[in-house]
C-alpha positions as protocol buffer text, in pm:
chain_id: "A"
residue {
  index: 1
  type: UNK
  ca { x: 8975 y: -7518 z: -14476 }
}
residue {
  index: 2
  type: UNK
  ca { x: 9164 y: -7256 z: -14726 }
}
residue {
  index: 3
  type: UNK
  ca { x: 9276 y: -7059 z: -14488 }
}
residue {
  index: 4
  type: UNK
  ca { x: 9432 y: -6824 z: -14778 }
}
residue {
  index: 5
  type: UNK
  ca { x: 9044 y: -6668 z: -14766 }
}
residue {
  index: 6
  type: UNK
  ca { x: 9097 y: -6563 z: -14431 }
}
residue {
  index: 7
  type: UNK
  ca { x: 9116 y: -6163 z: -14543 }
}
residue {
  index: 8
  type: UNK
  ca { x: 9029 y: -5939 z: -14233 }
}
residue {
  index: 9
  type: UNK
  ca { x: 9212 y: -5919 z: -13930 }
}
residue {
  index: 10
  type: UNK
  ca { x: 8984 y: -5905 z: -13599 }
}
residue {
  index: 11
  type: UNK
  ca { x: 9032 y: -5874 z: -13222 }
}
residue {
  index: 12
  type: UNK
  ca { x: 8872 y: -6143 z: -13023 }
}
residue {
  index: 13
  type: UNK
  ca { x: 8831 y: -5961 z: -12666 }
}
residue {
  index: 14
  type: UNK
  ca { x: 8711 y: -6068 z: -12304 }
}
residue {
  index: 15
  type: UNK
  ca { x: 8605 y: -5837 z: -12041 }
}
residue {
  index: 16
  type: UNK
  ca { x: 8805 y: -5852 z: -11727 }
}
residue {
  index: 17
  type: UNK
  ca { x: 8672 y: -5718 z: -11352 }
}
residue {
  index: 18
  type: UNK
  ca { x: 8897 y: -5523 z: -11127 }
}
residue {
  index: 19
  type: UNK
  ca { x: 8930 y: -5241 z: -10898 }
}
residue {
  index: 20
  type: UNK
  ca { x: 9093 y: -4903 z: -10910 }
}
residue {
  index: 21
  type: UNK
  ca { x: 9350 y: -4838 z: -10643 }
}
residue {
  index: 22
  type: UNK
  ca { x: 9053 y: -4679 z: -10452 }
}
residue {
  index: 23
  type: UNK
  ca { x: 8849 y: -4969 z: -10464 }
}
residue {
  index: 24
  type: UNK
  ca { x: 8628 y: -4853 z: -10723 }
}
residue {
  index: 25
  type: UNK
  ca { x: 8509 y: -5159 z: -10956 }
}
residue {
  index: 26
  type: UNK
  ca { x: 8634 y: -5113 z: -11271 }
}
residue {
  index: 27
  type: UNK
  ca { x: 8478 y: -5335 z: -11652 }
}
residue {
  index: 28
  type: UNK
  ca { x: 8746 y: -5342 z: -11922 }
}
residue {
  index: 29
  type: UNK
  ca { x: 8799 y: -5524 z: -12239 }
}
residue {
  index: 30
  type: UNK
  ca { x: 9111 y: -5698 z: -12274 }
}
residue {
  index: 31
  type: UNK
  ca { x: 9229 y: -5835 z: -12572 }
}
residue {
  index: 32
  type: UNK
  ca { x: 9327 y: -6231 z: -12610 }
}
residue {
  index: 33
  type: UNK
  ca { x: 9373 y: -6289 z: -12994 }
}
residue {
  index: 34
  type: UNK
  ca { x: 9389 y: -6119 z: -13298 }
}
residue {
  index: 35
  type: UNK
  ca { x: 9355 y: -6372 z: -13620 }
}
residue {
  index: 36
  type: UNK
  ca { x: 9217 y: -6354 z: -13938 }
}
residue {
  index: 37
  type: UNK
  ca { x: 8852 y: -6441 z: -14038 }
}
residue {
  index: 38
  type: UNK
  ca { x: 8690 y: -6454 z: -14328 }
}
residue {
  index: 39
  type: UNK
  ca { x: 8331 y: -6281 z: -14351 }
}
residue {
  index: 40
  type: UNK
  ca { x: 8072 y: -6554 z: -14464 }
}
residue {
  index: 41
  type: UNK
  ca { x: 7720 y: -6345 z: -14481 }
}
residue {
  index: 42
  type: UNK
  ca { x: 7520 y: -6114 z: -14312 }
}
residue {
  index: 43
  type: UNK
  ca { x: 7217 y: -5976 z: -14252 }
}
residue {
  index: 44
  type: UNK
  ca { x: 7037 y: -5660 z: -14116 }
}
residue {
  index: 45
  type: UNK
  ca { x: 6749 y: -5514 z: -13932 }
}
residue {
  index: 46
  type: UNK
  ca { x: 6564 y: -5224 z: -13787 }
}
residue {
  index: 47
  type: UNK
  ca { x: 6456 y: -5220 z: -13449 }
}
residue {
  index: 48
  type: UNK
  ca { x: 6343 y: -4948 z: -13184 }
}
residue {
  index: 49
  type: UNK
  ca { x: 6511 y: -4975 z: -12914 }
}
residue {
  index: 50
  type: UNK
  ca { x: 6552 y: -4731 z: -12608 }
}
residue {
  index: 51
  type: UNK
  ca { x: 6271 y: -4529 z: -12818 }
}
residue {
  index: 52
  type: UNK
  ca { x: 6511 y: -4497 z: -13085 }
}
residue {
  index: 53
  type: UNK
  ca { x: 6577 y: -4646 z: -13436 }
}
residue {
  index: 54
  type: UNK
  ca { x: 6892 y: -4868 z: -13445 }
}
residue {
  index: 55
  type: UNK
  ca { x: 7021 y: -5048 z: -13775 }
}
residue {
  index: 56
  type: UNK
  ca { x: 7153 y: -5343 z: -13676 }
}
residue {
  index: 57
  type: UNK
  ca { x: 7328 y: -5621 z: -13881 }
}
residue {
  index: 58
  type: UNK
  ca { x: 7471 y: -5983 z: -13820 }
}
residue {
  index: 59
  type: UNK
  ca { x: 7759 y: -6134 z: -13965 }
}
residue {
  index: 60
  type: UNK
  ca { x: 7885 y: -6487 z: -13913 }
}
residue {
  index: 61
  type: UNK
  ca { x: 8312 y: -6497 z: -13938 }
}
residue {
  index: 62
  type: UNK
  ca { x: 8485 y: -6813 z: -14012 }
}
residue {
  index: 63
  type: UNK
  ca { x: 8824 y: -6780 z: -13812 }
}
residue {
  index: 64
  type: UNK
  ca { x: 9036 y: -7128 z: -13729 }
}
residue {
  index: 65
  type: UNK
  ca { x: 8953 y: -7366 z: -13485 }
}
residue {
  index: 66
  type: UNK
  ca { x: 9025 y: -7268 z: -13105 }
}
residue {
  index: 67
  type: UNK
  ca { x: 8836 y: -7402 z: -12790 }
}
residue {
  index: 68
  type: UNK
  ca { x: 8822 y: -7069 z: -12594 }
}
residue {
  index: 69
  type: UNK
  ca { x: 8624 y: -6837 z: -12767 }
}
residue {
  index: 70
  type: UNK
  ca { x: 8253 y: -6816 z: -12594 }
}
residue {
  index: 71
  type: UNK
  ca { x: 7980 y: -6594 z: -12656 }
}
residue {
  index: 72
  type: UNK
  ca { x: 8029 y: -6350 z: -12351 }
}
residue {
  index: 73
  type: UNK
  ca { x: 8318 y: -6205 z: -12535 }
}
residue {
  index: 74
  type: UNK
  ca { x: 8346 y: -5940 z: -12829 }
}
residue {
  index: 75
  type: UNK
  ca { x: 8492 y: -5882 z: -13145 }
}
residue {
  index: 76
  type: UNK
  ca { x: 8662 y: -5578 z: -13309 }
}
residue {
  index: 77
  type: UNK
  ca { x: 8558 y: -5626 z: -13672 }
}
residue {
  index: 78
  type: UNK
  ca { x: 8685 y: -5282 z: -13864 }
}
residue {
  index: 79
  type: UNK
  ca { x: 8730 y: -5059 z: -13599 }
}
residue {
  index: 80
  type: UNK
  ca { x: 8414 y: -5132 z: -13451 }
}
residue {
  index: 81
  type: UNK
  ca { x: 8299 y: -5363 z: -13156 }
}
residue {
  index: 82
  type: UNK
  ca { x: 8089 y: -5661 z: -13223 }
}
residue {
  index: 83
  type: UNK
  ca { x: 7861 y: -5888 z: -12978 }
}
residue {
  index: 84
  type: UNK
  ca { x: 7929 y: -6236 z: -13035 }
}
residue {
  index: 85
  type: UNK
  ca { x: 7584 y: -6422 z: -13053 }
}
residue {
  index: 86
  type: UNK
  ca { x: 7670 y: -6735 z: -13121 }
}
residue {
  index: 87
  type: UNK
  ca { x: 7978 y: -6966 z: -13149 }
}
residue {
  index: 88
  type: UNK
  ca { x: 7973 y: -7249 z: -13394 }
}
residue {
  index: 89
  type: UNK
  ca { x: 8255 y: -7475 z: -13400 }
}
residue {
  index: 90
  type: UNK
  ca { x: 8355 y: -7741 z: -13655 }
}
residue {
  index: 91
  type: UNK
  ca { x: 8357 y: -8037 z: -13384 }
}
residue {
  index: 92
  type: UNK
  ca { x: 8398 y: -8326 z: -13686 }
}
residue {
  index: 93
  type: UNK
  ca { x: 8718 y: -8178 z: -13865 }
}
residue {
  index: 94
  type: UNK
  ca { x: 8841 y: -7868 z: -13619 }
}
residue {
  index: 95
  type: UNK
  ca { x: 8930 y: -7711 z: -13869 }
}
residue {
  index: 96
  type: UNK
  ca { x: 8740 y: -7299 z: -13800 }
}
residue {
  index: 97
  type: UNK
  ca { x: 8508 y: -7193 z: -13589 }
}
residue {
  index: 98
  type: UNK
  ca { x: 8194 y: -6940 z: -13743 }
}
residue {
  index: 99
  type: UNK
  ca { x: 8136 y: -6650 z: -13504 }
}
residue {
  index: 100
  type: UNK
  ca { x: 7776 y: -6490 z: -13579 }
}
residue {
  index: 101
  type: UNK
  ca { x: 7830 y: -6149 z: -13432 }
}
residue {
  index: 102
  type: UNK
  ca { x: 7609 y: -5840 z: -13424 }
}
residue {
  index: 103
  type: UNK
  ca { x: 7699 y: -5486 z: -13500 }
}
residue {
  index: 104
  type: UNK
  ca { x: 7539 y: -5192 z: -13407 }
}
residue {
  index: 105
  type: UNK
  ca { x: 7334 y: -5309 z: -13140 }
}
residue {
  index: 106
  type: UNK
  ca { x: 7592 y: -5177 z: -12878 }
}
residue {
  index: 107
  type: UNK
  ca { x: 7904 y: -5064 z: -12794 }
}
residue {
  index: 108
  type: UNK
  ca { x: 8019 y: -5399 z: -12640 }
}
């Protein structure tokens, strides 16, 4: 993999469950890496939802291999959160794993 094509900079997040000293239940979004990806392609779409128009696009990132990343987390991709749709690693050579991600859709 040429890893010198890696050009963006992302945050791979995870949301963590607690409770606020009250005992409230608290839903954050913690942070657990932040490498660099390379953007692959992408795609877009229209769709009503919640009676309202929403533009949404996917975008598959390539970022290096790693065995932790799984599709309930999120990704910052400039400035903006990202659901992760899919995780596709490269099980023959390990060498990346492809993120398809959605933006737009939600706010993570």
């Amino acid at each position: 993999m040429d890893f010198g094509r890696n050009s963006r900079r992302i945050e791979l997040q995870r949301r963590v469950k607690g409770r606020t000293p009250s005992g409230q239940p608290t839903d954050t979004w913690e942070t657990v890496a932040r490498p660099w990806a390379r953007p692959l392609g992408q795609s877009g779409r229209e769709v009503i939802a919640a009676g309202r128009e929403t533009a949404t696009r996917q975008l598959s990132l390539r970022i290096r291999y790693r065995t932790d990343v799984t599709a309930t987390w999120r990704v910052i991709y400039r400035g903006k959160p990202a659901d992760i749709q899919a995780v596709l690693p490269d099980e023959i050579n390990r060498e990346h794993v492809d993120l398809v991600v959605a933006l737009g859709a939600s706010e993570g």
